[in-house]
Each structure stands twice: as structure tokens, then as C-alpha cells.
N, C-alpha and C positions, 0 to 999 in steps of 0.2 A: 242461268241460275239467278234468282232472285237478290236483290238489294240485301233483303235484311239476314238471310240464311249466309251471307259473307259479314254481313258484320257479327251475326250471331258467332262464327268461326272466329273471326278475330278476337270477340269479346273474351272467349272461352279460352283460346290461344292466350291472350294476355292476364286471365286467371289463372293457368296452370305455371306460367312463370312468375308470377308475383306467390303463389303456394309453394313451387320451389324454390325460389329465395327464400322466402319464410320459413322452409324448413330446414334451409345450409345455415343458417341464421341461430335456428332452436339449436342444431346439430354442433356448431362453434359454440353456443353456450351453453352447454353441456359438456364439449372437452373442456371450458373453461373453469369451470364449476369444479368438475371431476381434478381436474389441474391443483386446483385450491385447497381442496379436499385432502390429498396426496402430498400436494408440497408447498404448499402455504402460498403469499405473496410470490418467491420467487420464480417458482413454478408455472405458476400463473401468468407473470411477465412472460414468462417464457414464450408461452400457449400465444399470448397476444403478440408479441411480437411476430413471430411463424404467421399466425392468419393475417394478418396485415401486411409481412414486408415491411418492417418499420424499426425502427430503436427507440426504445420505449425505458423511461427512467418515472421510479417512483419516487419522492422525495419527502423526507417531513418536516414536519413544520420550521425546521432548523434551516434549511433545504440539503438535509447529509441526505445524499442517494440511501436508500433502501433496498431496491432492487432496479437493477439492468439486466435486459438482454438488447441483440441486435445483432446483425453482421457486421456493422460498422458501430457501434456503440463506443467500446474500448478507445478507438480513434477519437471520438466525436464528443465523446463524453464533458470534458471541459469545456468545447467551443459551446456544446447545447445549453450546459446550465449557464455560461456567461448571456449567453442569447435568451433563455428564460428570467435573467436577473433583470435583464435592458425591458423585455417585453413587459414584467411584472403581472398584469389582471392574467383571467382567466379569458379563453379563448381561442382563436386559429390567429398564426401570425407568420406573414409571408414576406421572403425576400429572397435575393439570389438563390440563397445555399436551400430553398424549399420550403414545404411546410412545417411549423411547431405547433400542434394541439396542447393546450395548457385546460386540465380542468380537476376542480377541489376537489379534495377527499372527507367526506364525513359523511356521515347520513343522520349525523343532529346537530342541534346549531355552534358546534365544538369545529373548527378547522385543522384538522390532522397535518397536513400536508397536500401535494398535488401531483396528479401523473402527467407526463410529456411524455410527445408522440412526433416522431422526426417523420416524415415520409415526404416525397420529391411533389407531389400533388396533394390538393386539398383532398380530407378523406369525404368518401363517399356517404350518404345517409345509409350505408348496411354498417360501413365499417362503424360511423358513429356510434351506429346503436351498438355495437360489441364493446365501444370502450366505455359507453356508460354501464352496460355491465359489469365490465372488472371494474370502474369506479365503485359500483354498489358491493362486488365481494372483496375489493379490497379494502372497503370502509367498514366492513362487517368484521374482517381480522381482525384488523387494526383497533377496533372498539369491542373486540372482546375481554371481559374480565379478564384480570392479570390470572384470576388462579385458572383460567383455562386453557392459556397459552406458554409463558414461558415466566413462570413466578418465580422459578428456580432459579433460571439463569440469571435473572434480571436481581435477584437478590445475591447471586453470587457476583453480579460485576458490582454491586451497590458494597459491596463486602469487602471486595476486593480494593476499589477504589478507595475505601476506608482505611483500610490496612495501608496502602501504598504511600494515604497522605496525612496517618501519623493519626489519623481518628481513633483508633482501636486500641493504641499503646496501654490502653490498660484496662483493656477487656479483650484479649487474645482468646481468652477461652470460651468466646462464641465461635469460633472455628472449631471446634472439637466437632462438632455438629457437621462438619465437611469433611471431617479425618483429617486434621492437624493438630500435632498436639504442639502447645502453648512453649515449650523451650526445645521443640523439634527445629530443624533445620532446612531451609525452603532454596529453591532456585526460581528464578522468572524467567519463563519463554515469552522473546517480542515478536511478531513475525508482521512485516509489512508487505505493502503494496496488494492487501487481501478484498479492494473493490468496496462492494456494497455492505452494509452492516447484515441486514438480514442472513441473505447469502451464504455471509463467510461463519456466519452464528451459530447457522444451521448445519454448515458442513463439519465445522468444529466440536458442535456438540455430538453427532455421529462418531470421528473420530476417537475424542475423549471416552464416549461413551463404551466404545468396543476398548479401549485401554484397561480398565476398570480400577482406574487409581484416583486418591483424593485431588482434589484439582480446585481452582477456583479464575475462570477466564472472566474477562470482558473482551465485547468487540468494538470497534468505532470506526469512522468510514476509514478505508485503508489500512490498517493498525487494527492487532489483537495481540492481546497481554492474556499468559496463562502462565498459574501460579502452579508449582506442581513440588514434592517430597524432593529433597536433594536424594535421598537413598532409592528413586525411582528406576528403571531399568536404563541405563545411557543411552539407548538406542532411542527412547521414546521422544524427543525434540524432534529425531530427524524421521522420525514416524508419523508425527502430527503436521510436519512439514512436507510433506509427502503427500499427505494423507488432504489437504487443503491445495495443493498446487493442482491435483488432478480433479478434486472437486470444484476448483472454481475456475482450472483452462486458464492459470495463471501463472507466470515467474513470483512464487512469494519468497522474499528472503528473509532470514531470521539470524536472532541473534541470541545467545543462553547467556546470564549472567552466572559469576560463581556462587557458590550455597555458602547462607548468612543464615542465621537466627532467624525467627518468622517476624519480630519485630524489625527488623534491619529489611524486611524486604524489598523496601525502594531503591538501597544499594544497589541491591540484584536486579531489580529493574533498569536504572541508570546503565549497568554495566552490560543489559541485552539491547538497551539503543543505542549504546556507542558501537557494541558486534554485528548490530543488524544493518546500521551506516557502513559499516567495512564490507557486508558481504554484500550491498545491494551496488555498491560502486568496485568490485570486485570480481562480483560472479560468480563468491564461491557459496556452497549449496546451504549452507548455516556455519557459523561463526562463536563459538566459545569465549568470553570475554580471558576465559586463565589462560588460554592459548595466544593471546594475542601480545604482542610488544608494542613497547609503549610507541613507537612511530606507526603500527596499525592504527590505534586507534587513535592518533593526533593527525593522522591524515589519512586512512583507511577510508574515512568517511566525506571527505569533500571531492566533488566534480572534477573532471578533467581539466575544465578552466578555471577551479580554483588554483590546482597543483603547479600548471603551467604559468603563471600567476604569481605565485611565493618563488617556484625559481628564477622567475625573468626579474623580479623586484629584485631580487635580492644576490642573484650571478650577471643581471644585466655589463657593467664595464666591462667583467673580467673575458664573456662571448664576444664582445663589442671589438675587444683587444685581442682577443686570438684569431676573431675573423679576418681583421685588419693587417695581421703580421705572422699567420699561421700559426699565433703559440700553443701553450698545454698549459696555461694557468688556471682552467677549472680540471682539467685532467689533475695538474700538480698539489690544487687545494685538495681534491677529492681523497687523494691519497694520504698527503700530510694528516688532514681529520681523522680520515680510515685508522691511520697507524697511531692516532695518539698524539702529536706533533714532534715523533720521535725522528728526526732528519736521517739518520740511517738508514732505518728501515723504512721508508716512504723513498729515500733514495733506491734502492732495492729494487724497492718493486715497482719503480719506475724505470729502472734501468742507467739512471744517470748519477752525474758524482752528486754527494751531498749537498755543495758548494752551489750546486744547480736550481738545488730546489731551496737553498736558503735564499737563494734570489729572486726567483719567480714568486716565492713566496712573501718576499720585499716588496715586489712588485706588487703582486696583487690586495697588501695592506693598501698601499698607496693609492690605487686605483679604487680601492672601497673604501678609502676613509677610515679603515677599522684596525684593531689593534689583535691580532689573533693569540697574544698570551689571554685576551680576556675568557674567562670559560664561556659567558653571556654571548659573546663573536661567534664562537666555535658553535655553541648548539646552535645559534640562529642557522647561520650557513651551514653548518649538518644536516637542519630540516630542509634546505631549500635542496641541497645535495637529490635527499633522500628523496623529495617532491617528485624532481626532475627522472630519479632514477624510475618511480612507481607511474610516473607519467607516460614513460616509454615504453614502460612491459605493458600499459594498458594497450596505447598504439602500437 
């Protein structure tokens, strides 16, 4: 066989694979496109992240994520953008944990924001050219006029935001325009841990929308604030909560404040981040701030090692002393409090004479330095009580 009739083969060989490259290439940009088309940035994330293998975070110019996908994103998420703060420019950026692809978002001289792209090796010149794709359709989003993407929403959280911080107090009656009326009565759904702004904005506004009640939400990364009619159906918080857990393949927890005047609605605000702190250290699926007692919400909302923490400060001798000598001096205080510092019945219901617990009770002033006729003694050491107690049932 001739020299050139094999090279001619190879030539032709190595045209047909560089034409099918070229065309897996059109074919990914075109689900990506289609992606965009369908469901905006996040979607798109989506699309990119699948064809790559990668976790891929969009950020703007604030750097609050926008959109995430990945199989390990969720995880990785903090460690990647601390490791895009350190790296800063744009560019590939390598070290143990892999590669970071960092590159700008805009397509005019305005800088939106930037996408990252985690993957274990450098990316290829195919994969390249796909993310400067979604870089060009997600800089086309991103720079579309407000009235042809989300003018509404964005004026309802500008709105909302207004009303929460006291700006509106005397012009309520531009909500009429969202079905509120002016000395109607409002409640605030808080719902955290809801990820990316886009994301959760998007799934939000579906929810709400099939609701078909007057509303007025913002989203911001992690945290969405929706404003809704106190005479709204009660079922509808743990609807939208629902309705956003399965949309976004997340634990979101939330919190309802009680229904206030539409002026007063930052009370009701205030009072869905003290329920949504109880439920997300809790567990429980949402959180009603009128259902709550006042030790939920004064310790509903701190860490295990906060709770563990207020009891050891504060029962540290009296464990110290019953380790030491097997006694019941926080058993004996726990009770005494329980009952009122009524020595009878703390007697009672410990089983022992009065006289018993007048002592232990002696005792354990002296070992805290404290004086337990004071009321100020009693609630301190009630909350650490009660610390101790909520610490356990979480363990």
C-alpha cells in the first residue's frame, strides 16, 4: 500500500473525529441553551455541571451564589468560595483538593459577577469552550432588562424590604397594588437554609404562584422572607415549605411570626427568626412564634455547644460536688425551681424529708455563691436547668 493512501486514511480518520467532537460540542450547546431557555441560570448550572462532572457555582458581583449544582457542591460549597476569595483574578487555579476555573461574567464592560468550576483535573479545550458558553448565556440573563425578567419580584422584595425597615410607614397604600389593604393584618413566613438566591426565587415564585394569594417575598442567599394575609389558609406556610424543600433537595426550616397590622410587620418578622432559629436547631418541620414559650425561643435557637455551655457555667460546682460525693444537688435544685421554692412539695417529689432539701439547698447556695430567695438566681439557674434539659433530648 502506498505511503500517502495511509496517510491519506489517517488524515480522514483524524477529520471524522475532530467533526464528531465538534458536533458532541454543538449537541452540549444546544442542551445548554435549551436549559437556559426552560429554566433560567439555574438550569443551566445544571446542564453544565452533568456534562462536565464538576460543581459549578455562579456568584455576583457581591459573591452571594446565584446558582449551584454538583454532587458534591452542598459539601464543598464554603470550602470553594473561601479558595475563590484566596485565588481572587480570573483563571485555572491548582492545588491538592484539584482544579478551580474562575472566569467573569458580562459581555460589556459592566462585571456582573463570576462562575467556578471545581473539577479534580484541568479542564480540557472541549470542556473550556462549553463554559465559555454558559459564560455568554449566563451574561445574556443576567443583562437582560428588568422588565423582561423578574421586574415584579424584584419590586416586590424592594417593597417588601421598605415596609420591614420602616420606609412605607406612610404610604401603606402602594400595597394595595399586591392586595393588601392599608389597616389589614399581615403575618411573615422566614424560611432558611434555602441555598442559592436564584434557585430558591424561582422555586418560590412557582409555589406562591399556584397559591393565588396576595404575597410580597424576597430571597437572599440562604434566607427568604414572605409576606402573606394573616386570614390566609393556615395550611399555606407549611405548603410553601414543602413546596421549596422538594424544590430545592433541601432541609429548609422555617419560622411564622404572629399577625400584626401591615405596619408593625417587622415584629412579625423578628418573631419568624426567633421560630425559624428554634426549628432549624430542633428539627421540627416549621415553627409558629404564638406557639412557642418563652424558653423556646431564648434557647430554642442556640447550638448544642452553646446549651452545653450556659449549663456547665452555671451548674458547674454543684456536678463537681455530686460527682465527688454522689449527691442530688442539681437533681435537689432542679426540683426546688420546678416547684416554686416551695420545700414541701420539691420535698415530695423527691421523695425526701423537707429538712433534706432545706440543706442541700444550703448547700448548694454556698457552693454557687448565690442567694436563691433572689428571683434574678432562680431564673439564671432555671435557664441553665432548662439548657441542660434541651441539650439531652437533642443527644
Amino acid at each position: 500500500m502506498p505511503f500517502i493512501a495511509i496517510g491519506r486514511a489517517v488524515a480522514e480518520a483524524l477529520a471524522a473525529d475532530d467533526e464528531a467532537a465538534a458536533k458532541r460540542v454543538v449537541d452540549q450547546q444546544q442542551r445548554h441553551a435549551r436549559a437556559t431557555l426552560e429554566g433560567g441560570i439555574p438550569a443551566l448550572v445544571d446542564a453544565l455541571a452533568v456534562t462536565l462532572g464538576a460543581d459549578v457555582l455562579v456568584l455576583d458581583v457581591r459573591e452571594h451564589v446565584l446558582a449551584s449544582a454538583g454532587r458534591q457542591v452542598a459539601q464543598r460549597q464554603q470550602a470553594l468560595l473561601a479558595r475563590a476569595r484566596r485565588s481572587g483574578a480570573n483563571g485555572v487555579h491548582v492545588d491538592a483538593t484539584g482544579c478551580l476555573t474562575s472566569q467573569a461574567l458580562g459581555v460589556s464592560t459592566v462585571r456582573l459577577g463570576r462562575i467556578l468550576v471545581a473539577t479534580p483535573a484541568p479542564l480540557t479545550s472541549t470542556q473550556r469552550l462549553l463554559v465559555s458558553h454558559a459564560v455568554s448565556l449566563i451574561s445574556i440573563e443576567l443583562e437582560k432588562p428588568a422588565e423582561l425578567v423578574t421586574v415584579e419580584r424584584r419590586l416586590q422584595a424592594r417593597l417588601l424590604e421598605a415596609l420591614l425597615s420602616g420606609v412605607l410607614d406612610d404610604d401603606l397604600g402602594q400595597l394595595r397594588h399586591f392586595g393588601f389593604a392599608p389597616d389589614g393584618e399581615v403575618v411573615v413566613l422566614v424560611l432558611t437554609e434555602t441555598g442559592s438566591v436564584l434557585t430558591a426565587d424561582r422555586v418560590l415564585a412557582e409555589a406562591l404562584g399556584s397559591a393565588g394569594v396576595p404575597h410580597l417575598s424576597a430571597a437572599e442567599e440562604d434566607t427568604v422572607t414572605v409576606l402573606l394575609p394573616a386570614q390566609a389558609d393556615a395550611g399555606l406556610p407549611e405548603r410553601i415549605q414543602s413546596a421549596l424543600r422538594a424544590g430545592l433537595r433541601r432541609g429548609v426550616s422555617a419560622g411564622l411570626g404572629g399577625p400584626v397590622p401591615l405596619g408593625r410587620a417587622a415584629v412579625s418578622r423578628r418573631q419568624a427568626e426567633a421560630a425559624a432559629r428554634v426549628s432549624r436547631t430542633s428539627g421540627r418541620a416549621l415553627n409558629r412564634f404564638d406557639e412557642l414559650g418563652t424558653y423556646d425561643v431564648l434557647l430554642g435557637g442556640q447550638s448544642q455547644e452553646a446549651l452545653s455551655a450556659v449549663a456547665s457555667a452555671a451548674l458547674r460546682p454543684l456536678d463537681e460536688y455530686d460527682a465527688a460525693r454522689g449527691g442530688e444537688l442539681v437533681a435537689t435544685l432542679e426540683a426546688f425551681l420546678a416547684h416554686n421554692g416551695q420545700w414541701e412539695t420539691a420535698a415530695v417529689a423527691l421523695g425526701v424529708h423537707r429538712h433534706t432539701v432545706r440543706n442541700r439547698i444550703s448547700r448548694a447556695e454556698s457552693l454557687l455563691g448565690k442567694d436563691l430567695e433572689s428571683a434574678h438566681v432562680r431564673a439564671e439557674l432555671w435557664l441553665a436547668v432548662k439548657a441542660r434539659e434541651l441539650s439531652r433530648l437533642r443527644s
